[in-house]
MITI-89527 format. One record per atom (N, C-alpha, C, O): atom name; z, y, x. Coordinates in steps of 0.001 Angstrom, whole numbers, plus 500000, padded with zeros to 6 digits. Example, Ala and Ser with C-alpha at 12.3 -4.5 7.8 and 13.67 -1.06 7.14 Angstrom:
% MITI-89527
{'N', {507800, 494310, 513190}};
{'CA', {507800, 495500, 512300}};
{'C', {507800, 496700, 513200}};
{'O', {508465, 496681, 514236}};
{'N', {507080, 497750, 512850}};
{'CA', {507140, 498940, 513670}};
{'C', {507870, 500030, 512900}};
{'O', {508039, 501138, 513409}};
END
This chain:
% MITI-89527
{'N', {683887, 291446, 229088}};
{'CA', {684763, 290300, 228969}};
{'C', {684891, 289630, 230339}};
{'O', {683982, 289263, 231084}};
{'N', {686459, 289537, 230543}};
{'CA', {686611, 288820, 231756}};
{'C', {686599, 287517, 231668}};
{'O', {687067, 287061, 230624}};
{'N', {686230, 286824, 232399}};
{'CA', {685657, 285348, 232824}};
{'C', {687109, 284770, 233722}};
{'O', {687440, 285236, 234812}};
{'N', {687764, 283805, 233080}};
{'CA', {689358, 283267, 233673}};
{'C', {688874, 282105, 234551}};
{'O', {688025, 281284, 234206}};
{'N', {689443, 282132, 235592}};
{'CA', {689125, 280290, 236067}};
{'C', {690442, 279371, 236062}};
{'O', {691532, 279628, 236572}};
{'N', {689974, 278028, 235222}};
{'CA', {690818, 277558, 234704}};
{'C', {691483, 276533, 235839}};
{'O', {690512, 276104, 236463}};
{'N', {692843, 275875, 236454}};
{'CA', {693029, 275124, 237617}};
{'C', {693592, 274279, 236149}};
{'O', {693703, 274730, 235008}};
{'N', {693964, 272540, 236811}};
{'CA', {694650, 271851, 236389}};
{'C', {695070, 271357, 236955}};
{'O', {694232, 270639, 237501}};
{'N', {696302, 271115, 237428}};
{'CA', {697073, 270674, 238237}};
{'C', {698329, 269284, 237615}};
{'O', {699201, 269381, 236752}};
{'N', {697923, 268051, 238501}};
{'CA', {698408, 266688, 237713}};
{'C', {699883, 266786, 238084}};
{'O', {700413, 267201, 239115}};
{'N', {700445, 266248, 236864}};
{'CA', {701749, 267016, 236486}};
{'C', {702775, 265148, 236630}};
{'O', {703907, 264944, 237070}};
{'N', {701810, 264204, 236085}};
{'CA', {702968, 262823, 236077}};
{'C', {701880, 261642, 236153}};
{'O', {700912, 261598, 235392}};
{'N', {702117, 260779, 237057}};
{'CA', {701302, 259897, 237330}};
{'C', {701167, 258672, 236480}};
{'O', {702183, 257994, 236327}};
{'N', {700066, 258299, 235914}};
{'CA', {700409, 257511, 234766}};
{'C', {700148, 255855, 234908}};
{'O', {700208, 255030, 233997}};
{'N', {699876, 255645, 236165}};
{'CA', {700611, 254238, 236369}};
{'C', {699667, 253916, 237678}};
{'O', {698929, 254685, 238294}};
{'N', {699917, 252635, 237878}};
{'CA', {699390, 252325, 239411}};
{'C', {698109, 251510, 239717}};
{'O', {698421, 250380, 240094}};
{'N', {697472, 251605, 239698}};
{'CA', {696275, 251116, 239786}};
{'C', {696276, 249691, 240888}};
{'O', {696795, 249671, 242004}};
{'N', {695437, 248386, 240116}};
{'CA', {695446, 247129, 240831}};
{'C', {694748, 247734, 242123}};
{'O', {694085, 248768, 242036}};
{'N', {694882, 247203, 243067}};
{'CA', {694524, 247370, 244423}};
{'C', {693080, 246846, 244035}};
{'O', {692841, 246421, 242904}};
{'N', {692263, 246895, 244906}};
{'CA', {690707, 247035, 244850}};
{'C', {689729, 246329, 246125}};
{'O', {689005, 247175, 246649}};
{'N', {689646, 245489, 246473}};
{'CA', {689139, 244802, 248004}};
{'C', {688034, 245461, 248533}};
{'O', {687840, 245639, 249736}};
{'N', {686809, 246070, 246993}};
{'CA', {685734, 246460, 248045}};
{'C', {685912, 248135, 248330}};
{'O', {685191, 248764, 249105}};
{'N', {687106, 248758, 247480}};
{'CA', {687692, 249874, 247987}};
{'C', {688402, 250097, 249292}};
{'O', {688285, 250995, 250126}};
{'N', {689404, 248714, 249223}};
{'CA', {689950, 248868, 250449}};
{'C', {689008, 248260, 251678}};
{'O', {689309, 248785, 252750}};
{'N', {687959, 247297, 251778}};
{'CA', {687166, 247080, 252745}};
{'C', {686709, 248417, 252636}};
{'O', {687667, 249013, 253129}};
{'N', {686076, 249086, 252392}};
{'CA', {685399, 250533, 252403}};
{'C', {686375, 251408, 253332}};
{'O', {686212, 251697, 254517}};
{'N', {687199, 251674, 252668}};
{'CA', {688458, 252362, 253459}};
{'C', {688432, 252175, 255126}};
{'O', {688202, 252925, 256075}};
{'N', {688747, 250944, 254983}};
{'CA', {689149, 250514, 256522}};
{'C', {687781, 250540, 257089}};
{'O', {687972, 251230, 258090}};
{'N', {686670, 250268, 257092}};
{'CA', {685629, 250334, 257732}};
{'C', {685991, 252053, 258068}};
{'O', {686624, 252405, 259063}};
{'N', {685422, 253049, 256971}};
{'CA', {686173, 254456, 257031}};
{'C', {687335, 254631, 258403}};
{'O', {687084, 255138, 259496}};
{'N', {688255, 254215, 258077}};
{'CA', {689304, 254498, 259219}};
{'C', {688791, 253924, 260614}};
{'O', {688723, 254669, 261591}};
{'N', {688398, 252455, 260687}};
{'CA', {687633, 252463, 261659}};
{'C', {686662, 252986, 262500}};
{'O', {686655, 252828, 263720}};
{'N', {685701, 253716, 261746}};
{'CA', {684983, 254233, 262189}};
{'C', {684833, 255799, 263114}};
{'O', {684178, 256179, 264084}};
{'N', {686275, 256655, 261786}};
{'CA', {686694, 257527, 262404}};
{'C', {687659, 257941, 263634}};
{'O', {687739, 259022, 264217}};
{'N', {688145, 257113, 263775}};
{'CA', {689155, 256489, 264965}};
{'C', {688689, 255892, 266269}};
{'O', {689345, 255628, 267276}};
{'N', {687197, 255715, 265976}};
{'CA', {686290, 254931, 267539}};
{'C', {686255, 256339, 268022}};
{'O', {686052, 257438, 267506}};
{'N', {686545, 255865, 269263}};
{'CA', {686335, 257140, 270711}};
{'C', {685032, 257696, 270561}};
{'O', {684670, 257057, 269573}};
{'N', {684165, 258366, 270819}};
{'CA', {683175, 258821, 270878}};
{'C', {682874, 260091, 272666}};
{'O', {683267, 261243, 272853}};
{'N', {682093, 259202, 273551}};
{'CA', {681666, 259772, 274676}};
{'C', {680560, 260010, 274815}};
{'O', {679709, 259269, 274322}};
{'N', {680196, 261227, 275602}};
{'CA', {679423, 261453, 275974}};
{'C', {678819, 261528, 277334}};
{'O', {679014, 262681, 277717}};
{'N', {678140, 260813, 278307}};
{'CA', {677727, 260483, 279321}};
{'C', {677230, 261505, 280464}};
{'O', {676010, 261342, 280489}};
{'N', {677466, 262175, 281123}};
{'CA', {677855, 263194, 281897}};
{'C', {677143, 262657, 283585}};
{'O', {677542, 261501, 283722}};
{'N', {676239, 263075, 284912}};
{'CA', {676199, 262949, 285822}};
{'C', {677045, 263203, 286671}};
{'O', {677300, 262391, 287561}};
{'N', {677820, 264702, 286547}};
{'CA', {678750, 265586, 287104}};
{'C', {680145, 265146, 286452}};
{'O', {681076, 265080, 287255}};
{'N', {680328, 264947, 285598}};
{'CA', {682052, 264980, 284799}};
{'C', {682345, 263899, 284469}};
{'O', {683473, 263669, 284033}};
{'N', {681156, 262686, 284621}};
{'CA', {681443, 261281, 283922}};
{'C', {681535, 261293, 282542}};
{'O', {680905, 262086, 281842}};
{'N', {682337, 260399, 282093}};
{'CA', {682220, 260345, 280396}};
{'C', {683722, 261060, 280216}};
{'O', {684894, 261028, 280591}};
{'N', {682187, 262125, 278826}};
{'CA', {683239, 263328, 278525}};
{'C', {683880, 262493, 276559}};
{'O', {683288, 261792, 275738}};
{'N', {685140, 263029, 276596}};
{'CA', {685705, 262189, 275048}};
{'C', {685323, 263606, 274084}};
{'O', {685352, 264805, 274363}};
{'N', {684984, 262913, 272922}};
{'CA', {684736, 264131, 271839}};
{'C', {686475, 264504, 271227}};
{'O', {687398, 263714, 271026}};
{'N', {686438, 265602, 271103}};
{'CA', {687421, 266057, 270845}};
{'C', {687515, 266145, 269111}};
{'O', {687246, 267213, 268562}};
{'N', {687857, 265120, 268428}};
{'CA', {687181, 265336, 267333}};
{'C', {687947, 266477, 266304}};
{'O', {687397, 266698, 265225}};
{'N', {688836, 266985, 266539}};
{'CA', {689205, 268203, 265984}};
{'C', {688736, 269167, 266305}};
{'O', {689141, 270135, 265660}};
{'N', {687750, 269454, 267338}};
{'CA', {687611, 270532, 267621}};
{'C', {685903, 270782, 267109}};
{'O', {685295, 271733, 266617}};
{'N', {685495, 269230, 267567}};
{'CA', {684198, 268829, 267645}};
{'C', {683696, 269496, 268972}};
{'O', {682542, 269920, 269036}};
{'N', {684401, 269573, 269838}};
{'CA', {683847, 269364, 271400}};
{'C', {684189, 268541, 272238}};
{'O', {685278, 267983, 272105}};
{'N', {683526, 268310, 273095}};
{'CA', {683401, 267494, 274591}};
{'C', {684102, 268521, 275513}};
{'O', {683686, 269662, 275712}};
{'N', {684965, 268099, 275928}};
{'CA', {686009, 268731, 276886}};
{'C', {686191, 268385, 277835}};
{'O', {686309, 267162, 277760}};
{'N', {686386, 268946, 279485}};
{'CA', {686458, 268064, 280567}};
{'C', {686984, 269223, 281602}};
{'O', {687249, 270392, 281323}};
{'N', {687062, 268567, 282881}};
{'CA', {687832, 269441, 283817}};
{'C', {686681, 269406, 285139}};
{'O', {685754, 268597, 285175}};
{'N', {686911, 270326, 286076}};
{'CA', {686567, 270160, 287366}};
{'C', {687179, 271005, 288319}};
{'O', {687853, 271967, 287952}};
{'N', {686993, 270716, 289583}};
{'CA', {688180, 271648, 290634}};
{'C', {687262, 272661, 291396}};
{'O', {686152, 272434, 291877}};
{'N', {687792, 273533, 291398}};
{'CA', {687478, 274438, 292585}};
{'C', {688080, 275472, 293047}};
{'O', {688719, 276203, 292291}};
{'N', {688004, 275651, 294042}};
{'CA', {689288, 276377, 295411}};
{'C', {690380, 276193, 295044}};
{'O', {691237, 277059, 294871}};
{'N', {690545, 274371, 294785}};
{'CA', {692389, 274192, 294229}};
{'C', {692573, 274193, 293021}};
{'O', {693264, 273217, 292730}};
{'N', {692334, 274735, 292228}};
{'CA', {692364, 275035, 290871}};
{'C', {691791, 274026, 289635}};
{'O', {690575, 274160, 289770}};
{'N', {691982, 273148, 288576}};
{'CA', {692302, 273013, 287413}};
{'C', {691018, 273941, 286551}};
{'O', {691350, 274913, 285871}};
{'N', {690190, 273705, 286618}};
{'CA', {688721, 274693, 285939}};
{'C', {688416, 273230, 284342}};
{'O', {687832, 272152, 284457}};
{'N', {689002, 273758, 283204}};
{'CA', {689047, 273012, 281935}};
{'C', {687035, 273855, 281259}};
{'O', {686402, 274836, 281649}};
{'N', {686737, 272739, 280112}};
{'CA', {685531, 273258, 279814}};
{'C', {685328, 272873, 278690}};
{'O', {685882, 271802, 278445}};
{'N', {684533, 273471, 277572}};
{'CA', {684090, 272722, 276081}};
{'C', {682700, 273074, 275996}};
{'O', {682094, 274067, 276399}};
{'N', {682278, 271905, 275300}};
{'CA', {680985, 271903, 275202}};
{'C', {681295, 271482, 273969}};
{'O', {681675, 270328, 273774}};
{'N', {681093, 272888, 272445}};
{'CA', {680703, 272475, 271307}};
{'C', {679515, 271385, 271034}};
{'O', {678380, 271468, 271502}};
{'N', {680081, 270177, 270045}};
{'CA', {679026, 269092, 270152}};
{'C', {678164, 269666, 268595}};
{'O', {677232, 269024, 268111}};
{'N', {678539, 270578, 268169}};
{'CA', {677438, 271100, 267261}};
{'C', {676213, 272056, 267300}};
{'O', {675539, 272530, 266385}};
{'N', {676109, 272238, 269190}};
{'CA', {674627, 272797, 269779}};
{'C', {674573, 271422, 270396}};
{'O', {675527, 270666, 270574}};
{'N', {673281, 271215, 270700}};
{'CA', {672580, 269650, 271423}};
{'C', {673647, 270028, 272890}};
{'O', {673824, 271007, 273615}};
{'N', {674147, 268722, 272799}};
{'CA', {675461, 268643, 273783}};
{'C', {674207, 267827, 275331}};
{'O', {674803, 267752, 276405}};
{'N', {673334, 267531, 275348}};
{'CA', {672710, 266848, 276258}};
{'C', {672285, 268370, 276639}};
{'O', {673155, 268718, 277437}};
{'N', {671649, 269125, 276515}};
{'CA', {671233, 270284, 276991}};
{'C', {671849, 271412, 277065}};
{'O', {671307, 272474, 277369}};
{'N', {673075, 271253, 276781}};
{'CA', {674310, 272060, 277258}};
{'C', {675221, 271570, 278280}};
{'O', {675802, 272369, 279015}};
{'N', {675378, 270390, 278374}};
{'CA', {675862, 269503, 279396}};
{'C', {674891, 269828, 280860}};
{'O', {675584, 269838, 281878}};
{'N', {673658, 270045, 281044}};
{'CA', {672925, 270202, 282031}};
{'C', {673042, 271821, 282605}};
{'O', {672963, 272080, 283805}};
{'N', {673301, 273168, 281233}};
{'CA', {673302, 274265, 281314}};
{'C', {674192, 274207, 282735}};
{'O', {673876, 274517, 283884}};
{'N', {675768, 273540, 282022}};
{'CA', {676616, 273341, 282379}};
{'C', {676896, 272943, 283703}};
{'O', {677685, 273558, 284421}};
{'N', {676244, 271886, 284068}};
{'CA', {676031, 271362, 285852}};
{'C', {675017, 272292, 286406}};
{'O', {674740, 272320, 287605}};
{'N', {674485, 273031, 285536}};
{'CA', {673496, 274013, 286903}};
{'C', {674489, 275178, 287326}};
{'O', {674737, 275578, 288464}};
{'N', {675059, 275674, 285948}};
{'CA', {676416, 276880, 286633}};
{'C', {677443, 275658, 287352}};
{'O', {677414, 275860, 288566}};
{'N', {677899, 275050, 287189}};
{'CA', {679225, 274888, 288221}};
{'C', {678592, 274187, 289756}};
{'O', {679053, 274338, 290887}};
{'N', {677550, 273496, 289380}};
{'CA', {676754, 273423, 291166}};
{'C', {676794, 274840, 291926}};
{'O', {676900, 274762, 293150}};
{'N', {676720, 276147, 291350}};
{'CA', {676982, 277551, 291558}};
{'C', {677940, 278116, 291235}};
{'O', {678008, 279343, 291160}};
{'N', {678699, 277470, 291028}};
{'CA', {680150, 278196, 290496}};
{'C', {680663, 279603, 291519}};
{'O', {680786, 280793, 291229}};
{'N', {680854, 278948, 292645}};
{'CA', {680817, 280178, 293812}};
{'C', {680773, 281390, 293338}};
{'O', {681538, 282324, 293095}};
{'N', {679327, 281038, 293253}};
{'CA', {678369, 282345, 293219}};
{'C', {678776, 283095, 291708}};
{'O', {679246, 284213, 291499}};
{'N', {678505, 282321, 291035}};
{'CA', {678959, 283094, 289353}};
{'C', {680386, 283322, 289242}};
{'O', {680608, 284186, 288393}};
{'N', {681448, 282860, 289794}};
{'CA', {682517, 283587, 290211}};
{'C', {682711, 284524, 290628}};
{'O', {683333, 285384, 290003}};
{'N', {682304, 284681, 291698}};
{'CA', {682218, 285973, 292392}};
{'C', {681513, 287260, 291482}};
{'O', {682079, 288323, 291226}};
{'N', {680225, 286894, 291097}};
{'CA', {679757, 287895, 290885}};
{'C', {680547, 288487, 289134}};
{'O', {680669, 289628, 288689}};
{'N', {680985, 286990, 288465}};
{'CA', {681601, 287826, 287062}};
{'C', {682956, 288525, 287615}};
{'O', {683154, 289644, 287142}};
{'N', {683940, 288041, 288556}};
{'CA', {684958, 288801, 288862}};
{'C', {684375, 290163, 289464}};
{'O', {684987, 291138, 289028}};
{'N', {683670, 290378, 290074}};
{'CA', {683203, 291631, 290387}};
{'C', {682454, 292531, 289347}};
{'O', {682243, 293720, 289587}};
{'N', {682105, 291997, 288321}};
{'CA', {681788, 292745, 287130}};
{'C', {682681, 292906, 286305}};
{'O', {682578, 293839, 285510}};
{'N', {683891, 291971, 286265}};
{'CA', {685707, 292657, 285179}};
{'C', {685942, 293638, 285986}};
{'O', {685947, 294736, 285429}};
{'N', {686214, 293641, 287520}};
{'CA', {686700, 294430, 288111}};
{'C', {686146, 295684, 287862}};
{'O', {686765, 296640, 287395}};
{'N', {685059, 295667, 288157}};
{'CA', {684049, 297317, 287582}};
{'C', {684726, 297442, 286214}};
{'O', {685437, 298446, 286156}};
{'N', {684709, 296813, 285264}};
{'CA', {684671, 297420, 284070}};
{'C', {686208, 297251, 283768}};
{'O', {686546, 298125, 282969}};
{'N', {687230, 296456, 284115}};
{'CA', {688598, 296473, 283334}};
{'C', {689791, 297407, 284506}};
{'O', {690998, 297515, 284289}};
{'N', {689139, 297923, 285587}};
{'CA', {690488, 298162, 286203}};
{'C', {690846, 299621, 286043}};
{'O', {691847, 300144, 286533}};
{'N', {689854, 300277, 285248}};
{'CA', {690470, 301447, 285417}};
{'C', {691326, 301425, 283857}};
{'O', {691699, 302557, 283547}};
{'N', {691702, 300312, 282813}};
{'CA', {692201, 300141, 281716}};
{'C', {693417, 299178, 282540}};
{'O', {694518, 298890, 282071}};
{'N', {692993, 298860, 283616}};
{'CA', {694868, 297915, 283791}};
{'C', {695481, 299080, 284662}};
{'O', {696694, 298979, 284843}};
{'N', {694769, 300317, 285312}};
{'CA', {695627, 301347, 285544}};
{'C', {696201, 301926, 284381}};
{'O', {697393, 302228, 284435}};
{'N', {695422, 302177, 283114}};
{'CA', {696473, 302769, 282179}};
{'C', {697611, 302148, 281731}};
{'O', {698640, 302689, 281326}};
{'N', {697272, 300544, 281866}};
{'CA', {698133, 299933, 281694}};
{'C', {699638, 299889, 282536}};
{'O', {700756, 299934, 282022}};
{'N', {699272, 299779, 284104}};
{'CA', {700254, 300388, 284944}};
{'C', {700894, 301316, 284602}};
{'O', {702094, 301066, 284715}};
{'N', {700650, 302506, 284148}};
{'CA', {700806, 304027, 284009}};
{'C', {701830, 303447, 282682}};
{'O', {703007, 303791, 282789}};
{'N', {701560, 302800, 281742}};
{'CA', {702847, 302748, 280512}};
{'C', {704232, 301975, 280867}};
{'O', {705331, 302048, 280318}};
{'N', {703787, 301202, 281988}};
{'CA', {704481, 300115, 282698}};
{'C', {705649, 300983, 283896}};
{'O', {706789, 300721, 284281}};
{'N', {704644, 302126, 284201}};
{'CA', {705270, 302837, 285174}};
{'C', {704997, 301612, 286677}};
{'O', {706087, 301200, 287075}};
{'N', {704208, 301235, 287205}};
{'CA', {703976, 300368, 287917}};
{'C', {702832, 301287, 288461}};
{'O', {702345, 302327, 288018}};
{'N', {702496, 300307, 289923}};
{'CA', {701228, 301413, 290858}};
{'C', {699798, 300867, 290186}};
{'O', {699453, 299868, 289554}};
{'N', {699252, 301916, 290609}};
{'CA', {697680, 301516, 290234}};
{'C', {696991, 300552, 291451}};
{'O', {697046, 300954, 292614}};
{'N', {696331, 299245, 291122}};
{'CA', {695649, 299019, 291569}};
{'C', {693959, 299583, 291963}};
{'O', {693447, 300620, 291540}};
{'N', {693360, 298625, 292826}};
{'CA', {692016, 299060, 292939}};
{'C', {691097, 297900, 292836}};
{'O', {691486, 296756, 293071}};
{'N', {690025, 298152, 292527}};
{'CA', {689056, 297677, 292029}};
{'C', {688684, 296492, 292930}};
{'O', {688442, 295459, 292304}};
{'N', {688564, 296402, 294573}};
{'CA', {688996, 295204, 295277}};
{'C', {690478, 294161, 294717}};
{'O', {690542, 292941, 294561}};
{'N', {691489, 295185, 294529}};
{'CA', {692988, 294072, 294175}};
{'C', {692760, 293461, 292943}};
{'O', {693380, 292409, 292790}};
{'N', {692119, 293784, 292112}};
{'CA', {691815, 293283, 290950}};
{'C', {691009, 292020, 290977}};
{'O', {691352, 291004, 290372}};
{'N', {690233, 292095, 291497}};
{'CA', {689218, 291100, 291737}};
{'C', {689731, 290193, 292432}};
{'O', {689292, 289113, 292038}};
{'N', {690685, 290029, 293561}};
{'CA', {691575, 289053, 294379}};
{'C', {692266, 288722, 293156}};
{'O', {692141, 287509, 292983}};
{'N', {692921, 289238, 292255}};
{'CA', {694278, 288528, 291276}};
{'C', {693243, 288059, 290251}};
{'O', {693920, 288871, 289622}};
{'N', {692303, 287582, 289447}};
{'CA', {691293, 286863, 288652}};
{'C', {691135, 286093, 289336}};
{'O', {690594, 286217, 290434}};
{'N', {691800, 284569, 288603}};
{'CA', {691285, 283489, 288758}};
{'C', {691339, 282070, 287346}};
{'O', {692089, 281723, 286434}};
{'N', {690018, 281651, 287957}};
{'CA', {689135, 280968, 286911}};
{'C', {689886, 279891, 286131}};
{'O', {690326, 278960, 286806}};
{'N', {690120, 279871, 284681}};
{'CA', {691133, 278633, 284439}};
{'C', {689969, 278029, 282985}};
{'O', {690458, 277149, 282277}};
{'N', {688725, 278452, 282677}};
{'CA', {688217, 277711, 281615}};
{'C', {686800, 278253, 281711}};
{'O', {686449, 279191, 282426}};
{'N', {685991, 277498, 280850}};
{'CA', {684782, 277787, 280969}};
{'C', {684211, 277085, 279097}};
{'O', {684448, 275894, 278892}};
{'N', {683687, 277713, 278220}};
{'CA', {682844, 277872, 277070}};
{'C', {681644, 277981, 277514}};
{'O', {681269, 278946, 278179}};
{'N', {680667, 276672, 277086}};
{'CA', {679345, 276925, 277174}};
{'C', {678484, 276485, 276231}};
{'O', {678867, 275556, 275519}};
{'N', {677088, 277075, 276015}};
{'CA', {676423, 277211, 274398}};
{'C', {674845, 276240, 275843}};
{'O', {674697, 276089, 277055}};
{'N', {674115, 275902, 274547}};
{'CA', {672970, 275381, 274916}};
{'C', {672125, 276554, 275221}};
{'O', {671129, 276568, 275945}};
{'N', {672510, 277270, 274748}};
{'CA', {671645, 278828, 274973}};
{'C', {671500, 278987, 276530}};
{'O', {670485, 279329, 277137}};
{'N', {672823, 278641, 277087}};
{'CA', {672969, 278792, 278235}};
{'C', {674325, 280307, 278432}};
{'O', {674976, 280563, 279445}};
{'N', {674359, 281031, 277098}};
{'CA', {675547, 282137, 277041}};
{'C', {676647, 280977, 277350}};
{'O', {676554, 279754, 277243}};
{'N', {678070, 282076, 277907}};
{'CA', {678868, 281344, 278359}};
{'C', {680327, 282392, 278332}};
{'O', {680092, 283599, 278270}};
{'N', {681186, 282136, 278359}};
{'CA', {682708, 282472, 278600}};
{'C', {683137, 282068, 279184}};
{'O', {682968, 280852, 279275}};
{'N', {684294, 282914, 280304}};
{'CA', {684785, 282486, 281745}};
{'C', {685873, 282616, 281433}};
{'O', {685668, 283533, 280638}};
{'N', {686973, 282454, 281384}};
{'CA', {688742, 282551, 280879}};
{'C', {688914, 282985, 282299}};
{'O', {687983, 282681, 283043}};
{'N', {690064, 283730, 282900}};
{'CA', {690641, 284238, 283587}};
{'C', {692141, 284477, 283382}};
{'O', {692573, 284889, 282305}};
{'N', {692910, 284217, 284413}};
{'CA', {693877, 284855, 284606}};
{'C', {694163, 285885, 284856}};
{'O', {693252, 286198, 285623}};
{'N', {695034, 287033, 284752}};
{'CA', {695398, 288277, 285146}};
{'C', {695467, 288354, 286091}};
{'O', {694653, 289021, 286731}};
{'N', {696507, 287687, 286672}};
{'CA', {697385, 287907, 287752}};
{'C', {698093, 288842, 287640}};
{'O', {698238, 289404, 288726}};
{'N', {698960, 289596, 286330}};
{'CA', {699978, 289743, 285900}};
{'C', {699054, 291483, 285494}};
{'O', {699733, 292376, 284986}};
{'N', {697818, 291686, 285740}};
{'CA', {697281, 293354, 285603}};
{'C', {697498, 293855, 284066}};
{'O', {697711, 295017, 283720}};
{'N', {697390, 292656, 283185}};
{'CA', {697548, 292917, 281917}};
{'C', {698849, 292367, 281240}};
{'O', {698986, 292132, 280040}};
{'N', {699776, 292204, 282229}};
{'CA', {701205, 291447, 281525}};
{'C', {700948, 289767, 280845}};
{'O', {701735, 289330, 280005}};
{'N', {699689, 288896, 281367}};
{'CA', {699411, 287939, 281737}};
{'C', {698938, 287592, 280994}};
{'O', {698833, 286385, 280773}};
{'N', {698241, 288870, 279990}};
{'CA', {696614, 288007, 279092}};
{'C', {695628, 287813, 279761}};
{'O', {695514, 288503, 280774}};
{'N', {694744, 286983, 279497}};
{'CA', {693679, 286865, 279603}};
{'C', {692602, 287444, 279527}};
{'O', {692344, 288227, 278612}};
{'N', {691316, 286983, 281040}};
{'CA', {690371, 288250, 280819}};
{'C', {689170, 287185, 280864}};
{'O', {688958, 286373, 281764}};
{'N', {688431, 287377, 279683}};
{'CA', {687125, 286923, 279154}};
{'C', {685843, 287375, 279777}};
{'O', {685508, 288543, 279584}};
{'N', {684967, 286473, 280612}};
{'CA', {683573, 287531, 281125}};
{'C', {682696, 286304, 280220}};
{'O', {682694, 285079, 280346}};
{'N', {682036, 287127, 279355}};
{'CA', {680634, 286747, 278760}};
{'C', {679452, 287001, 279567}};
{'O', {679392, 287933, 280370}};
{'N', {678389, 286067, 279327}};
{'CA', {677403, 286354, 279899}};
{'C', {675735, 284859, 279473}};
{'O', {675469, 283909, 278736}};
{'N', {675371, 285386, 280182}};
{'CA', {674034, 284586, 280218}};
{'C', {672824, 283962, 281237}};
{'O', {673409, 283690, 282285}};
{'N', {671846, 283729, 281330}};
{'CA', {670879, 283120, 282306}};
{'C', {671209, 284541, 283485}};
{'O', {671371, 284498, 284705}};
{'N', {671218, 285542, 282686}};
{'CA', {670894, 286922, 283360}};
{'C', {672187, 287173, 284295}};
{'O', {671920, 287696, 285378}};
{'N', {673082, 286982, 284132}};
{'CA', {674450, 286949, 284734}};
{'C', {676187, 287908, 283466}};
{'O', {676305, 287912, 282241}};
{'N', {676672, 288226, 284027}};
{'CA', {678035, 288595, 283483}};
{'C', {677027, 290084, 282129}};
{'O', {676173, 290921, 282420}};
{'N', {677546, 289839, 281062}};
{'CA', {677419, 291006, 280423}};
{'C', {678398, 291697, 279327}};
{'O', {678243, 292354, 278298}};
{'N', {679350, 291268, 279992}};
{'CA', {680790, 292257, 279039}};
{'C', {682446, 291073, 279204}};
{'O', {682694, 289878, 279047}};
{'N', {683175, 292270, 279583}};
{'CA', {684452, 291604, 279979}};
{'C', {685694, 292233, 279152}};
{'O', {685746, 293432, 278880}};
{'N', {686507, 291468, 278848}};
{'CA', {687264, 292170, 278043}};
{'C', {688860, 291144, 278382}};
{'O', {688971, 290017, 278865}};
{'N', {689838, 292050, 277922}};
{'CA', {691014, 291612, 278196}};
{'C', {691544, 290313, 276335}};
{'O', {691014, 290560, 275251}};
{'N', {692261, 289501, 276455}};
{'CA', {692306, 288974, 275340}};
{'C', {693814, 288093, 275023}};
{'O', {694614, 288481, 275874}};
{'N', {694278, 287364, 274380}};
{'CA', {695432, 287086, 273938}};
{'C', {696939, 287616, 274450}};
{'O', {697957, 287224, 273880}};
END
């Protein structure tokens, strides 16, 4: 015997209910509450705003010219991801360099095939690494992390993702 699940769905409204003061004080406290800004206090980024749709702390910083955007999910301890966070971009340099030089190893001989359907020249594993540049950064309290990248047109202008950790870059992949 099959087991039905029953929905009921309200079909005519059967009249209007007196308004209610300690409902509506309730309410509005409610709306109030959800509507206060909520920051988080930052050495490096200043005060970051919670993003409350997303439930992250979001913020920007510059380097070599560039617009470098960031989230810090506030559902890992955002104080100890916030610090992960200022120890890589005090090194940004350096972890730049070295994750673009680890897509490059691993994605360019897939943006030559890509060339090849395109009918376009093959790059090399140096040109690749010049056209990646840094436009976001995902970071976990863990200290794992995601680097957003630009193409520079190798993949018809998706995006190239380097994951990684304390240890450095450990898998790159092309994405949207």
């Amino acid at each position: 015997m099959q087991k039905k699940n029953v929905v009921l769905y309200p079909i005519e409204v059967l009249g209007i209910a007196d308004s209610e003061p300690f409902l509506e004080q309730l309410y509005a406290a409610y709306v109030e509450e959800r509507d206060r800004p909520v920051y988080l206090q930052t050495k490096m980024f200043g005060d970051l705003l919670l993003n409350k749709r997303y439930n992250s702390f979001d913020g920007t910083f510059e380097y070599m010219g560039h617009k470098i955007e960031f989230s810090i999910d506030n559902s890992d301890d955002a104080t100890k991801t916030v610090s992960k966070l200022e120890a890589f971009v005090q090194d940004f340099k350096a972890h730049d360099e070295k994750m673009r030089r680890f897509a490059a190893e691993k994605l360019t001989s897939l943006a030559n095939e890509w060339a090849d359907e395109e009918g376009e020249a093959h790059i090399t594993e140096e040109e690749f690494y010049s056209l990646l540049v840094p436009e976001g950064i995902d970071m976990r309290s863990t200290g794992r992390y995601i680097v957003y990248y630009t193409d520079g047109g190798a993949f018809g202008g998706h995006s190239v993702e380097v994951s990684g950790n304390s240890k450095g870059p450990t898998k790159a992949q092309i994405t949207g």
